[in-house]
C-alpha positions as CSV (number, residue, x, y, z in Angstrom):
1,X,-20.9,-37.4,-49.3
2,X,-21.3,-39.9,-52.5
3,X,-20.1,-38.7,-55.7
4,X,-23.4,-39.1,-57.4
5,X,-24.9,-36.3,-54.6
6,X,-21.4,-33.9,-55.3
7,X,-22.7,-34.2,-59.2
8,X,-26.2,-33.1,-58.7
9,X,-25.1,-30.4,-55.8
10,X,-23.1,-28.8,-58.5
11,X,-25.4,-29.2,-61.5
12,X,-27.9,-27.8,-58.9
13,X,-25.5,-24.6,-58.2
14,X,-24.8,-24.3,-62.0
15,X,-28.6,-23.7,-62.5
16,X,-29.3,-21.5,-59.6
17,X,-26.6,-18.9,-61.0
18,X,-27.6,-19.6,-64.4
19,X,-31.2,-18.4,-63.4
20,X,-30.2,-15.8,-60.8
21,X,-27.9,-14.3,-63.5
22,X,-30.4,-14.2,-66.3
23,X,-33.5,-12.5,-64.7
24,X,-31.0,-10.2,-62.7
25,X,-31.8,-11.4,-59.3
26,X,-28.3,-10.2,-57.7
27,X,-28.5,-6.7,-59.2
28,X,-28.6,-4.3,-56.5
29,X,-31.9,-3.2,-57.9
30,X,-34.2,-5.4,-59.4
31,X,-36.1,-5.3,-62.4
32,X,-34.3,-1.3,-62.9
33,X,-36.4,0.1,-60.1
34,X,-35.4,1.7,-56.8
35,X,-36.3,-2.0,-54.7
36,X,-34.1,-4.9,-53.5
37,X,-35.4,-8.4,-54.0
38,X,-35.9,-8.8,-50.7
39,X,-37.9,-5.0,-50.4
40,X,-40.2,-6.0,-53.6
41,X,-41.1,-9.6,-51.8
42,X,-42.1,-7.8,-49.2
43,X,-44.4,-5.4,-51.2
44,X,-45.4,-8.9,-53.1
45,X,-46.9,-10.4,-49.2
46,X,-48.3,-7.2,-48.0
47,X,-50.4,-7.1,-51.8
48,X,-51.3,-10.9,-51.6
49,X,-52.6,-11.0,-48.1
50,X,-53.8,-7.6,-48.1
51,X,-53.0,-7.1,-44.1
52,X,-50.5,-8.9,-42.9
53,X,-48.1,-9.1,-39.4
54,X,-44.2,-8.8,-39.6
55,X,-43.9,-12.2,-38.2
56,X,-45.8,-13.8,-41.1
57,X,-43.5,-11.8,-43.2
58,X,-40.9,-13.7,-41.7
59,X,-42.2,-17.2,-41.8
60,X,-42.9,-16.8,-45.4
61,X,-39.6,-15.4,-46.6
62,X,-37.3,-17.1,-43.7
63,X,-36.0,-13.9,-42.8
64,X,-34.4,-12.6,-39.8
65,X,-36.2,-10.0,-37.3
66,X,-33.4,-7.0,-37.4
67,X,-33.1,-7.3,-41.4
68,X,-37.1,-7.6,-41.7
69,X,-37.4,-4.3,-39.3
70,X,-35.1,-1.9,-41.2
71,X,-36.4,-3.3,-44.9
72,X,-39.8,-2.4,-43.1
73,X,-38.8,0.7,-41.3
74,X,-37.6,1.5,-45.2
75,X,-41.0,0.4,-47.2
76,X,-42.3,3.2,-44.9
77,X,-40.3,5.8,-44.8
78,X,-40.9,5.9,-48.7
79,X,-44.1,5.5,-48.2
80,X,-45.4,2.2,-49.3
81,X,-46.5,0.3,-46.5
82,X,-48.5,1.9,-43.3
83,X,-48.8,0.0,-40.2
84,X,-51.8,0.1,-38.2
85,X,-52.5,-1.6,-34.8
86,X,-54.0,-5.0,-35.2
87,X,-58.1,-5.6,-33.6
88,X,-57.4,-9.3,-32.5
89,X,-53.8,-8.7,-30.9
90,X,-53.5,-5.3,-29.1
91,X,-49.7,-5.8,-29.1
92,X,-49.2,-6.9,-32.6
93,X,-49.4,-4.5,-36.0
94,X,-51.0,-4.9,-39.5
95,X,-49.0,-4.4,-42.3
96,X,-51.4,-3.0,-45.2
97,X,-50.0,-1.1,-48.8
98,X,-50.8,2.4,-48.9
99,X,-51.9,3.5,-52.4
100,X,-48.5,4.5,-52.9
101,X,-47.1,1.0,-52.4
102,X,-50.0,-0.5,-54.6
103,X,-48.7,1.4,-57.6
104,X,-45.4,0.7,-56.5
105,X,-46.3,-3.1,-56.7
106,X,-48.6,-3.5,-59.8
107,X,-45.6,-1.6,-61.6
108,X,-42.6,-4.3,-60.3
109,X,-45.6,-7.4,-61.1
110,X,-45.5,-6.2,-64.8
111,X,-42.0,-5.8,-65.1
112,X,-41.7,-9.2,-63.9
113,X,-44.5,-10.1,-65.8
114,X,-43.3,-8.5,-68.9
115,X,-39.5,-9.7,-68.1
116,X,-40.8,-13.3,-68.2
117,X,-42.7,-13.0,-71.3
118,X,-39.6,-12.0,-73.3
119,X,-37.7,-15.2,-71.9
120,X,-40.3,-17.4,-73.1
121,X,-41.9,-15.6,-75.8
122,X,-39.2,-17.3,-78.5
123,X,-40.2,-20.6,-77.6
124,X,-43.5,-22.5,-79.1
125,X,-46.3,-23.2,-76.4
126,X,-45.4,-26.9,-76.1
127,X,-42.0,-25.9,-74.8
128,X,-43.6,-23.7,-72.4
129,X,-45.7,-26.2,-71.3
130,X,-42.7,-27.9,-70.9
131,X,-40.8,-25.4,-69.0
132,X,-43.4,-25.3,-66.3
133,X,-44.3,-28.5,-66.1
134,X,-40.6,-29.3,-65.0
135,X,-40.6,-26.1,-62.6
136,X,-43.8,-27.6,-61.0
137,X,-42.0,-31.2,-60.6
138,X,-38.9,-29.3,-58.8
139,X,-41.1,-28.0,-56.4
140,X,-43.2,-30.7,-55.5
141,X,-39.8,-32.8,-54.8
142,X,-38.8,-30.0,-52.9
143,X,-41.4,-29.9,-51.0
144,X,-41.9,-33.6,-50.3
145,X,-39.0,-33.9,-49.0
């Protein structure tokens, strides 16, 4: 591996736990509710494709089948989620919020919402300008690549 590729892998590593650490992304619930990151990205799918099948779930978020089952089995257990057989596949489920879940969701998208807002309220609207602009170019050399 080339030194200059050792540098950026570690300033890379420095940011990721820099920005982990400061919106609390390794707490063991996030944004002080009852959910895991990985539980309130699953509520985030379910609400932005409004029906949706486990296997999408896992395309989306590159997550295995067992963990995606019992985070699932969880969600509704508690509630949140319903699953309902799907018309197109007869051997396939639709995973749909139940009102339960929607309130669940709307309530961690403002908290995240409101958690952001604080982190960039103190700086002026060029910088935040700024801050995005950057955040857009990582991911479109991410994703080019």
């Amino acid at each position: 591996m080339a030194n200059h590729q050792l540098t950026s892998i570690r300033k890379i590593r420095s940011f990721n736990r820099y920005y982990t650490d400061l919106i609390g992304l390794l707490d063991k619930h996030l944004l002080n509710s009852t959910y895991s990151l990985a539980e309130a990205r699953i509520l985030y799918e379910v609400h932005a494709a409004g029906s949706i099948q486990a296997s999408h779930i896992m395309q989306v978020m590159h997550i295995d089948r067992g963990y995606l089952s019992r985070l699932l089995q969880q969600l509704e257990k508690n509630k949140l989620i319903a699953r309902h057989p799907s018309t197109e596949d007869a051997r396939a489920f639709m995973i749909t919020l139940t009102p339960k879940g929607t309130k669940e969701f709307q309530q961690l998208n403002k908290a995240s919402d409101d958690q952001i807002g604080q982190l960039i309220t103190p700086l002026s609207e060029p910088r935040q300008q700024e801050l995005v602009a950057h955040m857009q170019a990582i991911m479109e050399i991410l994703k080019n690549n």
